[in-house]
N, C-alpha and C positions, 0 to 999 in steps of 0.2 A: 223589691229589695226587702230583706228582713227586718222585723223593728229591732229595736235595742233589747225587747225582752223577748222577742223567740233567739239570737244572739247569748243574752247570757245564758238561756234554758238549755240550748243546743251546747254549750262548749263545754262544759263539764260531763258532758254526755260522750263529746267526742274523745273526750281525755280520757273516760274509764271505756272504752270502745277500744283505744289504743293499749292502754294500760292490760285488758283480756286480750289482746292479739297480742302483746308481748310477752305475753303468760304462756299463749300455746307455742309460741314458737322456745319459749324456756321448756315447757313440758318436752317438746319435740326434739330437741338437742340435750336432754338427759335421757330421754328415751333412746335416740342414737347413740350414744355415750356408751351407756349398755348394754344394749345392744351387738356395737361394734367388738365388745370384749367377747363375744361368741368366737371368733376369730381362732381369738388367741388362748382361750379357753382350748377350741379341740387340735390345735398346734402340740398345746405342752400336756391334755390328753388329763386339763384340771377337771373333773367332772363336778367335784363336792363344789368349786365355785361357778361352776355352770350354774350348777341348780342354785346357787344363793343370787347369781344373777336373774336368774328365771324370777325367783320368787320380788325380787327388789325393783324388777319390770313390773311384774302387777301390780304392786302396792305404788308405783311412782303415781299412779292418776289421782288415788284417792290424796297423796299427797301434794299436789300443784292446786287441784282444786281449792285446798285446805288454805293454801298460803296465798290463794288469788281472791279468795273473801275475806282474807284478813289485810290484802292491799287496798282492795277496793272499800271497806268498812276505812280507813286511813286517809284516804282519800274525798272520801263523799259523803261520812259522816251521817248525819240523820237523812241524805236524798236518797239512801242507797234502800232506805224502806217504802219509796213512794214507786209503786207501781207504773204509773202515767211516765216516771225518770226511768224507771229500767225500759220503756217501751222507746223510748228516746235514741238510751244506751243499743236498744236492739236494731233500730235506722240506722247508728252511726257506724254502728259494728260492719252492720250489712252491707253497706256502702263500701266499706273500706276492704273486706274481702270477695267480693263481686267478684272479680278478674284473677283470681288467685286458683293454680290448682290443688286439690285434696280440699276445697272448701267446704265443704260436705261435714268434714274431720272439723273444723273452724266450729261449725253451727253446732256440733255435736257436744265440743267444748262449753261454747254459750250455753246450751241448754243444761249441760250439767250444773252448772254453776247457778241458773237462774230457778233451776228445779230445789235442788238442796236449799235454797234461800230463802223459798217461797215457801219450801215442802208443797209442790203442786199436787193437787189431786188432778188427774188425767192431763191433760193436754191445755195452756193457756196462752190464747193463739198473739195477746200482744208480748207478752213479756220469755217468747221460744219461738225456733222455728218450728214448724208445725210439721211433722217427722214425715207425714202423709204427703206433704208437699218437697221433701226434697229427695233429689231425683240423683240414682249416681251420674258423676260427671267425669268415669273413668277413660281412656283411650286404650281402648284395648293394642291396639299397635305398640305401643309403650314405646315411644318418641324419645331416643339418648339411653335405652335400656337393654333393649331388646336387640339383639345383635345376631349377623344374618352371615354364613357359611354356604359360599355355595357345594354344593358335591366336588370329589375331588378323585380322581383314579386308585391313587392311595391315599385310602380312605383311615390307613392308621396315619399317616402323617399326619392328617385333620385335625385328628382327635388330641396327636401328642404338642400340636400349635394352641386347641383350646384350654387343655388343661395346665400345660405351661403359660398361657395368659391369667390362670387362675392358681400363681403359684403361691406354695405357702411356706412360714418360715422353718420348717423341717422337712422339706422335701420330700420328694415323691419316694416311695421305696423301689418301684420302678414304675416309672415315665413309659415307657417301650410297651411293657408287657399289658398294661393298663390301658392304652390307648389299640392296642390289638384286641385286645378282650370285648373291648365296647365295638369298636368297628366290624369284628367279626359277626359279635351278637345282632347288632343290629341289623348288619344285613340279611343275616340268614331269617331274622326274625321279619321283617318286612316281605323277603322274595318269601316265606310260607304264606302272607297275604297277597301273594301276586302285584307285587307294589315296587316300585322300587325307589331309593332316597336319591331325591333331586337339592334337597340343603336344609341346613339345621339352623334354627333359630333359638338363640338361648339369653337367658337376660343376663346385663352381665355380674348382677349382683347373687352370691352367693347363701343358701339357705340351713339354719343353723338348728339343728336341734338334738336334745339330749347327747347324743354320742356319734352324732353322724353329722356331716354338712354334703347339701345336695345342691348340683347343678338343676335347671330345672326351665324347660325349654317346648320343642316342638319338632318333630321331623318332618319339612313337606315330602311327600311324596309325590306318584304322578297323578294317583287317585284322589287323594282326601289327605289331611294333616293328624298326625300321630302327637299322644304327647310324648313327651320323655324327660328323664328324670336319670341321672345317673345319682347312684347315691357310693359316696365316699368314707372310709373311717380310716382312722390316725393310729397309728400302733408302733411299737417300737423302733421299728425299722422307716416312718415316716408315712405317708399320705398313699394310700391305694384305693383303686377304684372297687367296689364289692357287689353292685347290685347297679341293674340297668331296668329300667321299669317303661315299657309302651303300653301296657295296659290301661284302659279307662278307669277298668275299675280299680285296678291296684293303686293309680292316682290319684284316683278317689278318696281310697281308706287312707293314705299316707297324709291327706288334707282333709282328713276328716274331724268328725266333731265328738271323737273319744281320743284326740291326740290333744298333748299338749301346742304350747303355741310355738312357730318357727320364730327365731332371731334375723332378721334377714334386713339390712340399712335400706331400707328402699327410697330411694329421690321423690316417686309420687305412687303409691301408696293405692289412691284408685287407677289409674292404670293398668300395676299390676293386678287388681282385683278382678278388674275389665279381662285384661290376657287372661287370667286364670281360669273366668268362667268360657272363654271359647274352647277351653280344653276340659273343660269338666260342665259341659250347658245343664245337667242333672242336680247340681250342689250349688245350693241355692248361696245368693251374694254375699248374707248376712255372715254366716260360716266362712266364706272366705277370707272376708275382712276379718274375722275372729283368728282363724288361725295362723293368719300373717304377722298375729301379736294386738290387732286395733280392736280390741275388745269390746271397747265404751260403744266405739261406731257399728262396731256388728252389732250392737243390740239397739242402737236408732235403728239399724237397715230392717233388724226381726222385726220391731217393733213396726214398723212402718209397711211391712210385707205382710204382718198375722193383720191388724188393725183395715188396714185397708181390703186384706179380702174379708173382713168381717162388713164394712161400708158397704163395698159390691155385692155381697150376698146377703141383706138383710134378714131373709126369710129363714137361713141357716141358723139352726138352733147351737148351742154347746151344750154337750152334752157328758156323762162321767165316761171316762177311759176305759177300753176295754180291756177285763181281766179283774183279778179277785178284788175285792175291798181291801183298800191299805191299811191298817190298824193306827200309822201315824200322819200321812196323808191322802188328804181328798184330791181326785186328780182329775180334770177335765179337758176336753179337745173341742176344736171346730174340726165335726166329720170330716169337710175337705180341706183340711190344711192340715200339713202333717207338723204340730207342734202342740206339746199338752203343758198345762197349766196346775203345778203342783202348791199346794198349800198343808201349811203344819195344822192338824186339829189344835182344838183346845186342851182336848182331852183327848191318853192316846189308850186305847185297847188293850185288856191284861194278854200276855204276861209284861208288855212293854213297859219298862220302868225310865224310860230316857226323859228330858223334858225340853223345851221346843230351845233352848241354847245350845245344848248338848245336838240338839240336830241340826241346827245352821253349822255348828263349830264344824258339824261331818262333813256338810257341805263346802264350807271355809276348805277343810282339810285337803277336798278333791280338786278342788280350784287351782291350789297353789302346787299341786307335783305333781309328775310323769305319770301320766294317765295309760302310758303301754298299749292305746288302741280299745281298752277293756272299758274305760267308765265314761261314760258319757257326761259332756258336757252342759253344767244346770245355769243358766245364766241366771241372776238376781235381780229379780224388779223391784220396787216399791211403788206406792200409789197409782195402779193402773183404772182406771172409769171403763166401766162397760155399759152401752144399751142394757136397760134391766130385759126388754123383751128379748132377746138373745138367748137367753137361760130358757134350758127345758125345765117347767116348772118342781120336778122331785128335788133336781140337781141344785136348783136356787134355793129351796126351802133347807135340803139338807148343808149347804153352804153358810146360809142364814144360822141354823142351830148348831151345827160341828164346827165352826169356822169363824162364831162372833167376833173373836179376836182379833180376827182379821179383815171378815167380810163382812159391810155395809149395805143396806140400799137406802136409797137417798131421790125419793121420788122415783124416774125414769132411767136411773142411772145406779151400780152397782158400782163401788171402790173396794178394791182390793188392798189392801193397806201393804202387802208382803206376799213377794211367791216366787218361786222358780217354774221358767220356761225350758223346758227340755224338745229337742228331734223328740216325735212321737213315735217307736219302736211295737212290733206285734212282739207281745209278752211268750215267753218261750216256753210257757209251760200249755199257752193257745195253740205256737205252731206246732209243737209235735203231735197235738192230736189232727190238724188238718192239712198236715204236709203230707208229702206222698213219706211212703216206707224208709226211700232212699235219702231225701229231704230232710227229713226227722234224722237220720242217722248221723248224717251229716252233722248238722246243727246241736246235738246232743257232743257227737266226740268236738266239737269245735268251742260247748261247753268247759268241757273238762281242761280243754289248752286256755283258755279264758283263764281259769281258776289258777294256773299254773302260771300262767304271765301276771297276774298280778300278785302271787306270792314273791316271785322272783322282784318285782318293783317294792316287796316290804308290805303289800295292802294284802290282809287279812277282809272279805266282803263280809263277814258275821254269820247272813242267813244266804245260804247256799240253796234255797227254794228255786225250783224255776222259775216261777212266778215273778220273782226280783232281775232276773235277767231277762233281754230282750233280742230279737234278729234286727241285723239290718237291712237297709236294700243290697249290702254286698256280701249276703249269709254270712254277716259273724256277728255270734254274739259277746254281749257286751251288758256288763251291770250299771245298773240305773237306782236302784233301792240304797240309800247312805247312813239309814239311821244308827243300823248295829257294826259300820264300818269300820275297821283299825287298825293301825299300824302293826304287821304280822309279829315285830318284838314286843309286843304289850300281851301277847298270848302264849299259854301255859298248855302246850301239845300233850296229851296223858294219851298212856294204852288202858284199855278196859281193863280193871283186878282182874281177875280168875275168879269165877262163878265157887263161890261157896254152899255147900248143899243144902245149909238153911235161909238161902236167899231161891233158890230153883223158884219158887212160888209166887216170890213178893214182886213186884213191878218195880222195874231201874230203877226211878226216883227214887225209892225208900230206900237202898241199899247203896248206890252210889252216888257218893260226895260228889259235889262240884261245885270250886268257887267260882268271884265273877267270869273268870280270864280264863277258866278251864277250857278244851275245846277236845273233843274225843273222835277222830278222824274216822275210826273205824262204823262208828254208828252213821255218819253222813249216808250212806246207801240207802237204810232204810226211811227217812224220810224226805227222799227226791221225790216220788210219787212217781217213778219210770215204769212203764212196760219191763216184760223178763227180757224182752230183747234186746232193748237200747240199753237196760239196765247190765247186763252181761256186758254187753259190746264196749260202754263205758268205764266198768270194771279190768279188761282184756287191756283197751288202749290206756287209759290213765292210773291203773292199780294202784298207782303210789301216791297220789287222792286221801286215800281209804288208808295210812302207814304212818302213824304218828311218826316216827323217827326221819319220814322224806321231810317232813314240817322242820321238824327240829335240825335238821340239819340244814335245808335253807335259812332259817334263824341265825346257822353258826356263821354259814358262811358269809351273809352279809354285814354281822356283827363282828368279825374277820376284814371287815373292808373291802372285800371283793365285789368286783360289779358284775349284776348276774346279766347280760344280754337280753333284749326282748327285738328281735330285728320288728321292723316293721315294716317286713313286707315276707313274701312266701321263697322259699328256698327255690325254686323254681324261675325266681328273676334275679338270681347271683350269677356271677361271671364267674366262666370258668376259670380258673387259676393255671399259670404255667403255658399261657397263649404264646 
């Protein structure tokens, strides 16, 4: 039996244990809240409040948190400083969410909360769950979600029962035609794999983003289980089906980690995280929980996925990134994990005039808008501990002197005070020297539509170097470099004067003006650093690159209100029209 004073110790413990569990489940039904307005958003086809909901999603964490240590300081008063009491608070907590699903999500909460309080430097195992130690606890069957079709003769009937179970309140512009489109498609698409659809498995909760909402499912077949993905947009005339997606990899990019996040109300959250990796076993967990919208918890899962294979591999060194020297950051990997670790110098390299606010704000800037598949996403750590012997010794010494600001060692143990974790990407000015011919080609014109999808989203990338852009594992590239990034209206598009005959002589600079915001399209060519080949080939397909007035005119037209399209996915998984 407990005395009188483990009694008083524990109850005030169990009170702010409750008090944080009534916090997430507040966090979590304003998260829904907003979530659910995705809905109604692509119904009435609000895009401008889509995106103020997008952005008021992200900012809800840093706000619950804010107001759960301002309950808990109200509450517990001067215990809320005593270590030994929040390790209390962390049994009580533990206790109470034991039996509960998405607990995972629970701990991630707690630890937020106990980290910002503390300002932990790395990992402090009484007062956090210890990231290393928790395990997802998804079902991937996804138990009350997941909903199962068997094959049907007519196979458009099927389809026009699921999507009228998924109806919406502007209706379909055609029901009939739409439900032939996809049933067509996918058969013909499966019988090319010698396969045939035996029933469809789809969840029933609907997936929201930018300008699309997608079903998003499974086909078994007789062989192996396909994913699929039907993706839908809203237009005048009401809801049609537009793109059918069985590809791995196209289901990949579409959850990938240069899109922004899906609005999708999910009941339990790992689960679907569970289902999602049986259809994508290449894309790792953390990513998934990120693009589902659970952001804080995809970076417990990176956290707990880079950390722990650095544990298991002791003898792996980190080592600096491959590719040129950043001028504003230092960038380092574990060889075999593919995740690199970006930090702001102290000092950044002439001609760079930015200073280390102006580069977080770039970074702020990409966080919160429609990323179009093009920029990669940099998650934000603070106070990260590393083994000092980890560090290949150049990498640690130049960390030590370009990096004091940030970077520490502390006996046996490095703290990083601030950095961005990014996917680790081969630099693209690497692959085309050692890709094949065809490869290189590729990945060059896939540059140029890169540069054009993120004008059309309004982002200006600044430095158009290869070097700043990266491939992925599903050849596309995508920008990763933020410092000189900008919203495309804050840029002043100029055609070159006309050569004056007492300028022939002198070097550009002395003769041509240019303020900060100027930007001269036409010059871009000559300093990509391309081969005559790829450099032609890129001229042929994207010319208008290189055409001050293409710039100026998408300026107008966004500035116009018009939404310029960036589909996210390849013309080749559209449905035909007029089935």
């Amino acid at each position: 039996m407990p005395s009188s004073r483990s009694f008083v110790a524990t109850d005030p413990a169990q009170r702010a244990a409750a008090l944080i569990h009534d916090a997430f489940d507040d966090y979590t039904a304003r998260f829904s809240d907003i979530t659910r307005r995705a809905r109604r958003r692509f119904e009435r086809r609000d895009w401008r409040l889509a995106q103020v909901d997008a952005v008021a999603r992200i900012d809800l964490s840093e706000v619950c948190l804010k107001e759960t240590l301002e309950r808990l300081e109200r509450l517990l008063d001067e215990r809320l400083r005593s270590r030994p009491f929040w390790a209390l608070i962390r049994r009580a907590y533990a206790e109470r969410i034991a039996t509960l699903p998405d607990r995972e999500l629970l701990k991630t909460f707690f630890n937020s909360l106990s980290r910002r309080f503390f300002l932990t430097q790395g990992v402090v195992l009484d007062v956090e769950f210890h990231a290393l130690e928790i395990e997802p606890a998804g079902d991937p069957t996804c138990p009350g979600e997941l909903v199962g079709y068997p094959a049907q003769r007519d196979a458009a009937a099927l389809w026009r029962a699921i999507l009228a179970d998924r109806a919406f309140a502007n209706g379909y512009a055609d029901l009939a035609g739409s439900a032939a489109a996809i049933a067509q498609t996918l058969q013909a698409r499966l019988a090319a794999q010698d396969d045939a659809i035996m029933g469809i498995d789809l969840l029933r909760t609907v997936f929201y983003r930018e300008h699309r909402a997608y079903l998003v499912g499974r086909v078994r077949g007789m062989h192996r289980y396909w994913p699929l993905v039907v993706a839908l947009i809203s237009d005048a005339d009401g809801v049609r089906a537009d793109a059918l997606l069985t590809d791995s990899g196209q289901v990949s990019i579409l959850f990938g980690y240069a899109r922004s996040y899906f609005h999708a109300d999910l009941a339990r959250v790992s689960d679907t995280a569970a289902f999602l990796q049986t259809l994508l076993p290449h894309k790792p967990l953390d990513e998934l929980y990120t693009v589902i919208g659970r952001a804080k918890h995809g970076k417990t899962v990176r956290y707990r996925q880079v950390f722990r294979h650095l544990a298991e591999h002791p003898h792996e060194q980190l080592v600096r990134a491959a590719g040129e020297r950043g001028m504003v950051m230092s960038v380092f990997t574990p060889p075999h994990y593919p995740v690199v670790f970006k930090l702001i110098r102290d000092r950044f390299a002439d001609p760079k005039d930015s200073t280390r606010r102006q580069v977080e704000e770039k970074y702020r800037l990409v966080f919160r808008r429609d990323r179009v598949g093009r920029l990669i996403d940099a998650q934000e750590f603070h106070r990260l501990r590393f083994d000092a012997r980890q560090f290949a010794p150049d990498l640690l010494d130049e960390l030590l002197r370009e990096c004091a600001e940030t970077v520490r060692l502390d006996g046996e143990h490095v703290h990083v005070a601030h950095c961005y974790v990014e996917r680790r990407m081969r630099p693209l000015n690497l692959y085309v020297r050692e890709a094949t011919p065809e490869a290189a080609l590729r990945a060059v014109l896939d540059y140029g539509q890169a540069i054009k999808d993120l004008a059309r989203s309004n982002i200006f990338p600044g430095d158009l170097l290869l070097k700043n852009f990266g491939i992925s594992r599903n050849d596309r590239a995508v920008f990763y470099d933020y410092d000189e990034l900008c919203l495309l209206e804050q840029c002043r598009f100029r055609a070159i004067p006309v050569l004056r005959e007492e300028n022939e002589t002198r070097p550009l600079d002395e003769w041509l003006y240019a303020a900060r915001d100027d930007v001269f399209p036409e010059l871009f060519p000559s300093f990509l650093g391309l081969p005559a080949p790829l450099r032609a080939a890129l001229l042929r397909e994207h010319g208008e690159l290189f055409d001050p007035a293409w710039w100026r005119e998408i300026q107008a037209r966004l500035r116009a209100g018009e939404y310029l399209d960036v589909p996210p996915y390849p013309a080749s998984a559209r449905l035909p029209k007029g089935v």
